[in-house]
Structures are given as structure tokens and as C-alpha cells.
C-alpha positions in Angstrom: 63.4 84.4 151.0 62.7 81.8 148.6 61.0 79.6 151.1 59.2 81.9 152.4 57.7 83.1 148.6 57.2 78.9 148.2 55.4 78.9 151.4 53.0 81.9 150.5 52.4 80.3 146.9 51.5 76.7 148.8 49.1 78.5 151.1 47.6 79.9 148.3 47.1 76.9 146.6 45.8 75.0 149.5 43.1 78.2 150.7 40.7 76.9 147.8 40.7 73.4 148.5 40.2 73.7 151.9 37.1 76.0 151.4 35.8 72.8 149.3 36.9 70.1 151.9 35.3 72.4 154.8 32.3 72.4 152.7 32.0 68.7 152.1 32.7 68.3 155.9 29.9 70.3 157.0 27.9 68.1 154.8 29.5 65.2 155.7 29.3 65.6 159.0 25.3 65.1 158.4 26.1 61.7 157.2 28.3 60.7 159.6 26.1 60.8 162.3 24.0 58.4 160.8 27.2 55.9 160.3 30.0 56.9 163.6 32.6 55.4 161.5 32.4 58.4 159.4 33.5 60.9 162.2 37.1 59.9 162.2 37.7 60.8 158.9 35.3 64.0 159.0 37.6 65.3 161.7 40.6 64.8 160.2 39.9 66.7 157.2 38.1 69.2 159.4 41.3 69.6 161.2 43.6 69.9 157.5 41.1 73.0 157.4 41.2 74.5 160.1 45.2 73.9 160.0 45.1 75.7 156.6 43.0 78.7 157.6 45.0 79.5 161.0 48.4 78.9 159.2 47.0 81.4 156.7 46.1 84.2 159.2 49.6 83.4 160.7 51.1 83.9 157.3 49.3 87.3 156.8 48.9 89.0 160.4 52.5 87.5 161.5 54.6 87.2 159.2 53.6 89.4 156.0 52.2 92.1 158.1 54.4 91.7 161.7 51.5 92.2 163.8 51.7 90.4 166.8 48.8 87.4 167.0 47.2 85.5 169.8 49.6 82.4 171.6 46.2 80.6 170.8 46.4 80.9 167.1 50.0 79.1 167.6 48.4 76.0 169.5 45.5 75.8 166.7 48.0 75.2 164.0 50.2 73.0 166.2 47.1 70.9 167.2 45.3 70.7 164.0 49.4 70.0 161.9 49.7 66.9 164.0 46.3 65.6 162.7 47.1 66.9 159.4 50.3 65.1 159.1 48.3 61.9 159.7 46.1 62.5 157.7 48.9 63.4 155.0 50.2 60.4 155.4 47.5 57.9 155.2 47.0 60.2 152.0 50.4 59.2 150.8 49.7 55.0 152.0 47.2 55.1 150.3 48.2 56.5 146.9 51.0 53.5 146.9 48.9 50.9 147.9 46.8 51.6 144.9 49.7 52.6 142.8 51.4 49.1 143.9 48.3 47.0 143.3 46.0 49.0 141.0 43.8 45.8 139.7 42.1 46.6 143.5 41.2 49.4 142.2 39.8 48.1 138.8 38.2 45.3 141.4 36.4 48.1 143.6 35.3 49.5 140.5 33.6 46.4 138.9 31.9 45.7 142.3 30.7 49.6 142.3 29.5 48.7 138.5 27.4 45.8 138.8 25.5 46.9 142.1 24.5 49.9 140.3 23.9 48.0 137.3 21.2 45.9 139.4 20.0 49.1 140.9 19.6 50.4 137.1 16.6 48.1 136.6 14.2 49.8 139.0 15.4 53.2 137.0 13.2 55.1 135.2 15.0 54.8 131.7 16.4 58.7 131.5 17.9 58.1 134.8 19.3 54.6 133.9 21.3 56.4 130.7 22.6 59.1 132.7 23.8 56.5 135.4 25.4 54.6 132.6 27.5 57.6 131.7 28.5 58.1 135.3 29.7 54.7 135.5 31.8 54.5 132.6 33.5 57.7 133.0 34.1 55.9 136.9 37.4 55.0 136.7 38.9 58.1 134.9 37.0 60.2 138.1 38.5 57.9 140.7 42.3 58.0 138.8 42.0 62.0 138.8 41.2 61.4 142.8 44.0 59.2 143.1 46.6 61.6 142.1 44.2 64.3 143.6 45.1 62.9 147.2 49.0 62.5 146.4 49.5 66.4 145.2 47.2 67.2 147.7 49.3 65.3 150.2 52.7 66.6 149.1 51.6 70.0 149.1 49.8 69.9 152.8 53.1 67.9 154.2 55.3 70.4 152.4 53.4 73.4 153.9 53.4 71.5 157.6 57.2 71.8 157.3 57.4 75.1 156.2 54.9 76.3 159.1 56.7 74.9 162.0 60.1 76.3 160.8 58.0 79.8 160.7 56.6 79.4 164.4 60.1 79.0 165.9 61.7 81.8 163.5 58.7 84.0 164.4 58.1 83.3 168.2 58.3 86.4 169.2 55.1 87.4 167.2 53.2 85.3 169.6 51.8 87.2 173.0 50.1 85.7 176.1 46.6 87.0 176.4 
């Protein structure tokens, strides 16, 4: 029971920032069609939300409420979890490469700086103070980020678990259609 009050406090947590992911996706998305190297990544956070919305309406239709749900809604959250725990774990790769060397992190950040420093002297001077703002408040945004992804991360891989113990509990919620 306590697992099952964990998982419904996780999906909870996890409902919002999907909505916010899903949102940057669909805008995203625009982008990436300009540069096809984006896609990858737009699709795998696409799939983290979709993953998070149709574990959600398992969560309330199957288990909270006992209705029976669509075999289909099972192979969306199987499909989309396999993706997500990729993505989870580059997440996680990620988070202790830059833990483990953070001075690339300080490096990207100086490179980041001094382009937009040179781009600062075709600025208006308004829009050249705001951008210095921005930049120096750059390496507190990208730290918060950084341990953004890793709870982020924990909590998505955490919530995989739980959901494919669910399924096989709760198989018999699933009908053919």
C-alpha cells in the first residue's frame, strides 16, 4: 500500500512537468525541423510524456477506479517506458559527467559568454544591459538545470519501476478490443 501511495504522489509530481516538456516539444519540434539532429531528442522527451500521461490514466481508470482499460493503453506505456528509460539514463550520464568534470561546464559557459558578448555590440544599449543580466545569472540557471535533470531523472526511473510492477499485478484490467 505504501508503494502504491509513493507511486500516486510521483505521478503527481511528474503530471506538471510533463505538461511543460510537452509544451516545449510542440515548440521544439518547429525548430527541429530546421536542424534534423534535433528530432532525436524531441522524441524522446515526447515519448517521457506521453509515458507520463498514459501511466496516469492507467493509474486512475485501472487501478484507483478498477475499470477495465484498452490492451492498447498497456502497449503505449510499455513503448514510450523503454524510450523513457533511455532517456533517464542519459539524464543520469549526463548529470555525472558534469558533476565529475564541472570546469566543462564553467568552459561551455565562457564560450556561451563571449559570443554573446560580441553579439552585444550590434545591441541597442537597453537590450545589451538586459543581456548582461541574463549572462551573469547563466551559470546559476544552468546548475538549477543540472540538478533539474537528475531529480527529474530519479523520479521518471523510479516511476518506470513502479509502473511495470503495476501492469503485471493488474493484468487482468487489460481487455482485447
Amino acid at each position: 500500500m505504501l508503494g502504491l501511495n509513493v507511486y500516486k504522489v510521483i505521478s503527481f509530481i511528474l503530471l506538471p512537468i510533463a505538461a511543460l516538456l510537452g509544451i516545449s516539444c510542440f515548440l521544439g519540434f518547429f525548430v527541429a525541423i530546421a536542424n534534423p539532429a534535433g528530432l532525436l531528442p524531441i522524441c524522446m522527451i515526447l515519448c517521457a510524456v506521453i509515458y507520463i500521461f498514459a501511466s496516469f490514466s492507467f493509474l486512475q481508470k485501472g487501478i484507483i477506479k478498477t475499470k477495465p482499460c484498452n490492451h492498447s493503453l498497456k502497449d503505449w506505456i510499455k513503448v514510450n517506458a523503454y524510450v523513457s528509460v533511455v532517456l533517464g539514463f542519459m539524464l543520469l550520464l549526463d548529470f555525472i559527467q558534469i558533476a565529475a568534470q564541472p570546469h566543462l561546464l564553467t568552459q561551455a559557459i565562457q564560450v556561451f559568454q563571449t559570443q554573446a558578448a560580441t553579439m552585444q555590440k550590434t545591441m541597442p544599449p537597453d537590450a545589451a544591459k538586459m543581456q548582461a543580466a541574463t549572462l551573469q545569472k547563466m551559470p546559476a540557471i544552468l546548475k538549477g538545470m543540472v540538478y533539474f535533470m537528475i531529480v527529474f531523472a530519479a523520479l521518471l526511473l523510479t516511476h518506470i519501476g513502479f509502473t511495470f510492477t503495476y501492469l503485471k499485478k493488474y493484468n487482468h484490467l487489460f481487455i482485447e478490443v
